[in-house]
N, C-alpha and C positions, 0 to 999 in steps of 0.2 A: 255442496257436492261438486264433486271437477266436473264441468262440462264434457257431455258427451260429444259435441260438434266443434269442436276448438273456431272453426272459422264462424259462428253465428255471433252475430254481434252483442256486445257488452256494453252495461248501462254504465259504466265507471268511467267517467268521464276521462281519468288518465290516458286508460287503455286506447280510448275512441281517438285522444289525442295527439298518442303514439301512432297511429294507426294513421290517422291524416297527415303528420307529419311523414312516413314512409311513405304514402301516395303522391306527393308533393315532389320529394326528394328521388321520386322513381321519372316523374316525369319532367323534373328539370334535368337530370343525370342520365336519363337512358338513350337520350339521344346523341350527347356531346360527339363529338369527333376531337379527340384531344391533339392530332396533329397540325389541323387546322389555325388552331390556334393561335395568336402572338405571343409573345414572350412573356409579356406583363399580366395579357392576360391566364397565361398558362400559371407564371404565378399566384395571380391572385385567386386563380381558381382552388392549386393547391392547399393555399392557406385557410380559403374557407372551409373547403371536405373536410380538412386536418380537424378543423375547430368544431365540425358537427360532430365528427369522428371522436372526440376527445368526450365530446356529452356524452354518449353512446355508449362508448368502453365502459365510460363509470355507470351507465345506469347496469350495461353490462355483466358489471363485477358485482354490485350492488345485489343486481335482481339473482345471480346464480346462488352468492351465499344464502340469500334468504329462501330459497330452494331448498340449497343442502343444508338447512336451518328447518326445514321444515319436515326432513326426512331422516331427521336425527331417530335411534331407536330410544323410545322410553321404557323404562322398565313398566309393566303391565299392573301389580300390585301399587305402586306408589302411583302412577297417575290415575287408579282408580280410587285410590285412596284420597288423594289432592280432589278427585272431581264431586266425591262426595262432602268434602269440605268446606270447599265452594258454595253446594248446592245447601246444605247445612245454614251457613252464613249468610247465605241470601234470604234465605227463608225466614230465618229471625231475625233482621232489618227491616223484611216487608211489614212481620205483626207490628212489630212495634211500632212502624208509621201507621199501622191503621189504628191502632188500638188511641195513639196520638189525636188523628183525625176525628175517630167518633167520640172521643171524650175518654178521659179518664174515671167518670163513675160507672159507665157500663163494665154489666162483667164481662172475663172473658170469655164467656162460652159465646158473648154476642160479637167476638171477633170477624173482623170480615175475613180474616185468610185463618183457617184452621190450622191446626200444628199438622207438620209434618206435609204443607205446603209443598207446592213444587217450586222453585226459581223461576227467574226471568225466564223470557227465550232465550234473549244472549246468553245467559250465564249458563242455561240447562245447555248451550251448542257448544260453547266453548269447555265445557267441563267431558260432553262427547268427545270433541274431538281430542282432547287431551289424551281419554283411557284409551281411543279407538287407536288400531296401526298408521304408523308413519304416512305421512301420503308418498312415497316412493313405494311400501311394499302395496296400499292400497291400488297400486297401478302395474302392481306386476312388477316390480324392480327390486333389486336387491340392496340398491345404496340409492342416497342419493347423487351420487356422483355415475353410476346407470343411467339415471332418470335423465339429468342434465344433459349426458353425453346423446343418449336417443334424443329427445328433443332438440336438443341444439346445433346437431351433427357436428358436435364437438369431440378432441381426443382427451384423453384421460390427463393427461397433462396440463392441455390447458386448461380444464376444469378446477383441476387442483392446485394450479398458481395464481386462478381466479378467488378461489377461497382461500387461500393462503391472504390474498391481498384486502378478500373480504373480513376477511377477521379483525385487521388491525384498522381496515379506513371503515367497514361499514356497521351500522348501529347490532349493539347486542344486544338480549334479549335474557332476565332469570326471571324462570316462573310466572311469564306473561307478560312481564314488566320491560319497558326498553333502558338500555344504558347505554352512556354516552360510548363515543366508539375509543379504541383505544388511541388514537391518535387523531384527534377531532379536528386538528386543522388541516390535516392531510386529507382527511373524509370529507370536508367542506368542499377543499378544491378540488379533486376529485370526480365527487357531483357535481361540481360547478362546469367544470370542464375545463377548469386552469390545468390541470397537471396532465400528462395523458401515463398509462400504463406502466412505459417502460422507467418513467419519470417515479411514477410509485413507489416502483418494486425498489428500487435504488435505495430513497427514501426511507424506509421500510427496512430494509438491510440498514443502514447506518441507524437509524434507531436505535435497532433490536440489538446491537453492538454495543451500543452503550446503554441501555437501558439497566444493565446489572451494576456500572461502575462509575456512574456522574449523579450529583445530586437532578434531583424532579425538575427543578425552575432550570437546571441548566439543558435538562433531553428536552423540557418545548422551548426554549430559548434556540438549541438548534432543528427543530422540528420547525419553527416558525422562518429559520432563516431559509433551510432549505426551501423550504414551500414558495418563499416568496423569489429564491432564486430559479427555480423552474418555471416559475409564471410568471417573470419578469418584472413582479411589482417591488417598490423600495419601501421598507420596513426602517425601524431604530437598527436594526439588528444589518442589514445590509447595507445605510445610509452611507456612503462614502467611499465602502468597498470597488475596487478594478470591477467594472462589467456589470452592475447596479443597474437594475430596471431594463436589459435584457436575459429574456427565457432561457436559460442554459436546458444542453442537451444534459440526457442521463449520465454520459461519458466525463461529463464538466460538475453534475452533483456530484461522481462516485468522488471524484479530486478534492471536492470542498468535504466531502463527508468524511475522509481520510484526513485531512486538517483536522477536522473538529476533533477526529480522534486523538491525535497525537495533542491538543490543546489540555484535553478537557479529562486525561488521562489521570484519575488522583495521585498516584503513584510517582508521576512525573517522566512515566515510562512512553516510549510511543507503540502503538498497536503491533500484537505479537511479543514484544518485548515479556520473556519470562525468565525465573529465575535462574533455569538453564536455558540460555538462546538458542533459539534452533539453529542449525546449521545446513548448508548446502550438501546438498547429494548430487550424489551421479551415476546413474547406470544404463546398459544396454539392453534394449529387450530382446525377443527371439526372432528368429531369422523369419523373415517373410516375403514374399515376393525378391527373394533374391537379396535382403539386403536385412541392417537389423534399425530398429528405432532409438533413438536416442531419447531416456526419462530423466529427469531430474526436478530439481528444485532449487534455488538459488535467492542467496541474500540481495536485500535491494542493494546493497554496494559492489556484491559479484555482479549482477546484472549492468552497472553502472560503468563496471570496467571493461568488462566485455564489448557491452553497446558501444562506447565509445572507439574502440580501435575496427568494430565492424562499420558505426560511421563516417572513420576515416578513409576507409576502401572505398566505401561506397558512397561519399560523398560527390558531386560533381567537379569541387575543385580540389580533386587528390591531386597531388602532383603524381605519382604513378598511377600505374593502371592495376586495377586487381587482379591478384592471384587466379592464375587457371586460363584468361579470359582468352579468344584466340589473336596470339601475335601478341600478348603483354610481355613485357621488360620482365626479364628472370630476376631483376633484383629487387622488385617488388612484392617476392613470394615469402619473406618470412627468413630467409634461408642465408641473406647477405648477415656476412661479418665486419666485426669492427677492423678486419685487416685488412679487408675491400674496400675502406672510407680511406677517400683524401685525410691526406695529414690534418689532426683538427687544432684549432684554435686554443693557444693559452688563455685564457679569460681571466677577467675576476669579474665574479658576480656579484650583485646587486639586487637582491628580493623585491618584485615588483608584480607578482599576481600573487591569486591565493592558489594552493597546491595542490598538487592532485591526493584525491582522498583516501588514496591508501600509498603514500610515495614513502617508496621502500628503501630501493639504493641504485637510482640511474645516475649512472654518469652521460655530463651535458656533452651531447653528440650537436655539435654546430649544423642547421638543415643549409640547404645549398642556397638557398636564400641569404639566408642569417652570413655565410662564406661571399656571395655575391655585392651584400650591404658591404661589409666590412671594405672590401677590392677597391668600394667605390668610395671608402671614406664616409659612412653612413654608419650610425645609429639604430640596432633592429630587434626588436623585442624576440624572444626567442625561447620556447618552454617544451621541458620534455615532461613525458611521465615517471613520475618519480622523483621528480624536483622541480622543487617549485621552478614557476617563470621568471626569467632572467633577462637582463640588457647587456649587450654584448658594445662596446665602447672601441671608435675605429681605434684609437690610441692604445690598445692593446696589444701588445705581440704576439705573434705567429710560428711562435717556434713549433715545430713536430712533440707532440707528446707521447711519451711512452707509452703502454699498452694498459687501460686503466682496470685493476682488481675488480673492480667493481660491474664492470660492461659484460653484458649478458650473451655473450659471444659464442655460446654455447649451451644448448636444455638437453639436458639429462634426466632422463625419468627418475632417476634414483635421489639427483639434488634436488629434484622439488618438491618432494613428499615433506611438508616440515610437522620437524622433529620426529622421525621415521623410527628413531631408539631411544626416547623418552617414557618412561614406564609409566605414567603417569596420562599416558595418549589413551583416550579411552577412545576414538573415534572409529567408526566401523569404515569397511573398504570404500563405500561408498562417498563418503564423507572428505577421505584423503585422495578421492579422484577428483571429487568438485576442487579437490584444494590448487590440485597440482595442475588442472585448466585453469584456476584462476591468475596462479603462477607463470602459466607460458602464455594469457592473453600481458599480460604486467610484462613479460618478459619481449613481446612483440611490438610492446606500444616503445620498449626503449630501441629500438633496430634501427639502423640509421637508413633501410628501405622502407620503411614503414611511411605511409603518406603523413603531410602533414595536415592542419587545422587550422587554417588562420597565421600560420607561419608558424603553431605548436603542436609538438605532439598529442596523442591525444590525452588528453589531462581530462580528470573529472572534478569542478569546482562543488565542493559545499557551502549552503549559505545555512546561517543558524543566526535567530539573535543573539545578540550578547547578554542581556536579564539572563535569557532560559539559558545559556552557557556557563553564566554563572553559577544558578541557583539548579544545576543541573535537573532541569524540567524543559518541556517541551521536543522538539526533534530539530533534527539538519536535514535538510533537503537538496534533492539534487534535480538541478534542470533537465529536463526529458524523461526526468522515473517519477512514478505515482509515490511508490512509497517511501516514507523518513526512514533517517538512521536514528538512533537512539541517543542521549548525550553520552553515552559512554563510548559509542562508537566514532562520535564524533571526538570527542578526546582523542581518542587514540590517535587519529589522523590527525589531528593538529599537532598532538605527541611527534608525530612523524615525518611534515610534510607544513604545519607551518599556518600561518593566518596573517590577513591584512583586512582593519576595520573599514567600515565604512558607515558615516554619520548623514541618519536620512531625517528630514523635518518630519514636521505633521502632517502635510499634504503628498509626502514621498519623495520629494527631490529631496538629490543630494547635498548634504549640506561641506562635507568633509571626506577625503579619500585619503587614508592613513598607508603609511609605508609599511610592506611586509614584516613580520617578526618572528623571532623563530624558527626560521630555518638553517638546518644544517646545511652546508656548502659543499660539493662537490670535493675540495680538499681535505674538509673533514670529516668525508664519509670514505677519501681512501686511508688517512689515516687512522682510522676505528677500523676500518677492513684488517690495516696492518696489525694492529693489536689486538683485536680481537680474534680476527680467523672466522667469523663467522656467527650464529645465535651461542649466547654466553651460556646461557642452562646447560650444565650436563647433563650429556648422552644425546644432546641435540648436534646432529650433523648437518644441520643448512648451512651451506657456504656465507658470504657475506654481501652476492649481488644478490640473492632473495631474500635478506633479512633486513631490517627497519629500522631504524634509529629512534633509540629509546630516551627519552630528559628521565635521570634517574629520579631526582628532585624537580617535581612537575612545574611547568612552566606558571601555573598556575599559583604557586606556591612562592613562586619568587626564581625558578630555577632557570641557570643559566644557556644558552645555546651554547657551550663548550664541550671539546673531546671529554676533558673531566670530568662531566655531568651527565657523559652519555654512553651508551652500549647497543650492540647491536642484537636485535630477538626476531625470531621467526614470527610468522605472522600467528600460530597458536599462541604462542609465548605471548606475544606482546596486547593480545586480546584478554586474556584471560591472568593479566598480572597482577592485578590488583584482586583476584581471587582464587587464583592458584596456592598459594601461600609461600610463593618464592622471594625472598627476601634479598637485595642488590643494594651492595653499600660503596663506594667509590674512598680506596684509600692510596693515595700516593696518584692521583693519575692511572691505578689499576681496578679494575672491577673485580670485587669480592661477591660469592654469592653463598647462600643459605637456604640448603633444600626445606619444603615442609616434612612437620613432625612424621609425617605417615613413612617419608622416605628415609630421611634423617633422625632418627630420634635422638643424634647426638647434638644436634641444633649448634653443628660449627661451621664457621664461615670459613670459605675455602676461595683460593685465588681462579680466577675464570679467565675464561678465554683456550683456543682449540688452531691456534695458530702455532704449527709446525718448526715454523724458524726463528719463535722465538728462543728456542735455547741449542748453544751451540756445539757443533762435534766436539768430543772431545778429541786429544791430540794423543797418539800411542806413546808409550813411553818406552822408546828401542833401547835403554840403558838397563830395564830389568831383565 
């Protein structure tokens, strides 16, 4: 029966233990002056609270499910039913031990227990409580998650993230009986006080993520690694890894747990990856307080291009100062043209980083740097977005260059919408506004005001291995974003923008740094500009500074980085080619293309390209 006096003392020795322990911890704690303190020992104070703190939580989490475990409703016929079953069962165990003890020639009428016996105590109390009401509603409450909240001057939330976490780390319970917890070595540490909460929940979430789509040995394989990276202990599983045998934060599992996903993916897909990918949105909400919010959602590669041109503003070594600030340079607003740049530099280039991950079609805008090296007879690495990094050779000439097709000299809302008049654009408005920001941040990272990086624009590098590249599994990753690209998104961008290997040992050094390959060159993306005019699909109107350079025969394949091998597609187009059912054949040096059946059902291949000059006036003929 619940005690009436919650404060009179209990014979259970835990409780009493609990109980000492909080008298303890009140009077070494209640007096502290934590300003007083020195430094070291402010730390090592910290660490200790933390570490009793962590015991705590989990007896915490532990003790509330078994709570709201206890104030589950039972249906009233079945548990009266189970309690006379019980009672039943026990009672013919008992004859039968007696009937054992006095001998089997006695009869039974000289049984020591008659039929129809009562049970044990134990067995007669727990078969009570079973049929009797929940002990939440036996206390006036209507859940147990009530009950918890009045006693524990807890909100409803945390009540419910406590059980949420009770469920998968602490022991279950069918029909009396206990079962192991659902993730038994997370429930260990736990209790133990390795992990603390937030460590959990993480934990917990990465599981529960893959627990429908990896085999068993492989979800405690990373259930065991996680645990052990939280706690800081070295396992088979973490032996060798970066950061081994220190406690990572929550923030540092969600990182490792978003790995494991893209590893351990069967499919070879990385997390989210479906069989239509979702796509970036963008819209506004309603006006409020004077102004409207900005909603969306965004791919890890829009995210990637974005950040990168916001941390070039806001970097400490921009060479401009940011837009808006008071007294900034106007021509680091976004707004300079390539007609406002010094004469730039004839070059020839030489692929020498890896590219940026969506490089579409910059032309190499010399930074003042890269002009300053050159003046002095210098050597200067030098990378925009949109093509890969380049070395600029003082032995180069200087001549003024014409005005390049390609230089994003101008944003118009109307050219960046890609393919605006493609029947086959199923995208909603929202969808072609994420597109057309992802477009003018691409379109700002080539500006010749635009700060630089390191002496580069800002470029976003993809790292992928080469197995998973091949055998297209695994993902591509990008330094400063949580989440992978997918290999197919990583194609594309290499499709586009280009790779340089690099051969790492056993223990991670570099063994080998391979020269770029596959990148198209700023000359032969004006002369695709020329022939092309822009994305080759008909009814697509993207010019040819926002569309991308396509290897028609994948590089993968054998295909070459030449004009003839390549065309330029909008960034739908060039996503979605190899499932669109758009068919691109290269005959003569000109791009042929082939709509799908749904558009074409004549299934003929027709000359492409949307370039204006290629064909010429005709001449009047004043003699008719």
């Amino acid at each position: 029966m619940f005690m009436e006096n919650p404060n009179e003392a209990s014979s259970n020795p835990v409780i009493v233990a609990v109980e000492q322990a909080r008298k303890i911890l009140l009077a070494a704690l209640g007096g502290v002056s934590f300003g007083l303190l020195g430094d070291e020992e402010s730390l090592t104070l910290l660490l200790a609270v933390e570490s009793v703190g962590r015991v705590v939580d989990g007896a915490r989490v532990l003790s509330t499910s078994d709570v709201l475990r206890r104030s589950e409703y039972f249906d009233a016929a079945a548990a009266k039913a189970a309690a006379q079953a019980a009672v039943d069962q026990s009672a013919a165990a008992a004859q039968n031990a007696a009937r054992e003890k006095a001998g089997s020639g006695k009869a039974a009428a000289e049984s020591v227990i008659p039929e129809g016996a009562a049970a044990s105590p134990s067995v007669a109390r727990a078969a009570a409580s079973l049929a009797a009401p929940t002990l939440a509603r036996r206390l006036g409450c209507r859940s147990g998650v009530e009950l918890v909240c009045t006693l524990a001057r807890l909100s409803r939330s945390e009540v419910l993230q406590r059980s949420a976490l009770g469920e998968k780390a602490g022991q279950r319970m069918l029909l009396g009986r206990p079962l192991a917890p659902t993730y038994p070595v997370l429930g260990e540490a736990l209790q133990g006080g390795e992990l603390g909460l937030e460590q959990s929940r993480v934990i917990v979430q990465v599981l529960d993520g893959l627990r429908s789509s990896v085999l068993v040995e492989d979800l405690d394989r990373v259930e065991r690694s996680l645990v052990a990276s939280g706690s800081g202990a070295i396992i088979p599983e973490t032996e060798g890894l970066p950061g081994a045998g220190i406690a990572f934060a929550p923030e540092l599992l969600r990182q490792q747990g978003i790995q494991w996903k893209a590893r351990l993916a069967p499919d070879g897909s990385a997390p989210g990856e479906a069989p239509t990918e979702r796509r970036s949105w963008l819209t506004f909400g309603t006006l409020n307080n004077g102004g409207y919010s900005l909603n969306g959602w965004f791919t890890t590669l829009d995210r990637a291009i974005m950040s990168n041109v916001f941390d070039a503003y806001l970097s400490a070594a921009a060479a401009n100062p940011v837009p808006g600030a008071d007294g900034a340079a106007t021509r680091a607003s976004g707004t300079a043209r390539v007609s406002d740049a010094p004469p730039r530099a004839r070059v020839a280039f030489r692929e020498t980083d890896l590219a940026h991950a969506d490089d579409n079609e910059a032309a190499q805008e010399a930074t003042s740097e890269a002009r300053n090296a050159t003046a002095a007879g210098q050597a200067t690495e030098i990378g925009q977005a949109g093509e890969a990094g380049a070395k600029m050779e003082a032995s180069d000439t200087l001549d003024a260059d014409p005005p390049d097709p390609l230089s994003p000299d101008r944003i118009s809302p109307d050219l960046l919408s890609p393919c605006p008049q493609q029947p086959d654009d199923t995208r909603s408005r929202n969808e072609k506004q994420a597109s057309i920001l992802r477009a003018v941040f691409e379109a700002a990272a080539r500006q010749p005001g635009t700060p630089t990086m390191g002496g580069a624009a800002p470029t976003v590098l993809v790292h992928i291995n080469i197995n998973d590249l091949l055998d297209g599994r695994g993902a591509g990753w990008i330094d400063g974003i949580d989440g992978p690209l997918t290999p197919g998104q990583v194609d594309e961008l290499i499709c586009a923008g280009g790779y340089q290997p690099v051969l790492f040992g056993q223990t991670g050094t570099i063994l080998h740094l391979g020269t770029s390959n596959r990148c198209f060159s700023a000359s032969q993306r004006r002369a695709l500009a020329a022939r092309d005019g822009g994305c080759v699909i008909p009814g697509c109107t993207v010019p040819p500074h926002l569309a991308q350079v396509h290897h028609v025969v994948p590089w993968q394949k054998g295909g070459l980085t030449d004009i003839d091998n390549a065309v330029l597609l909008c960034n739908a187009s060039h996503s979605s080619i190899d499932t669109s059912g758009w068919d691109i054949d290269m005959r003569d040096g000109r791009p042929w293309v082939r709509g799908p059946l749904l558009f074409d059902p004549t299934q003929t291949w027709r000359p492409a390209g949307q370039n204006r000059a290629a064909i010429p006036a005709e001449k009047p003929n004043w003699n008719k």
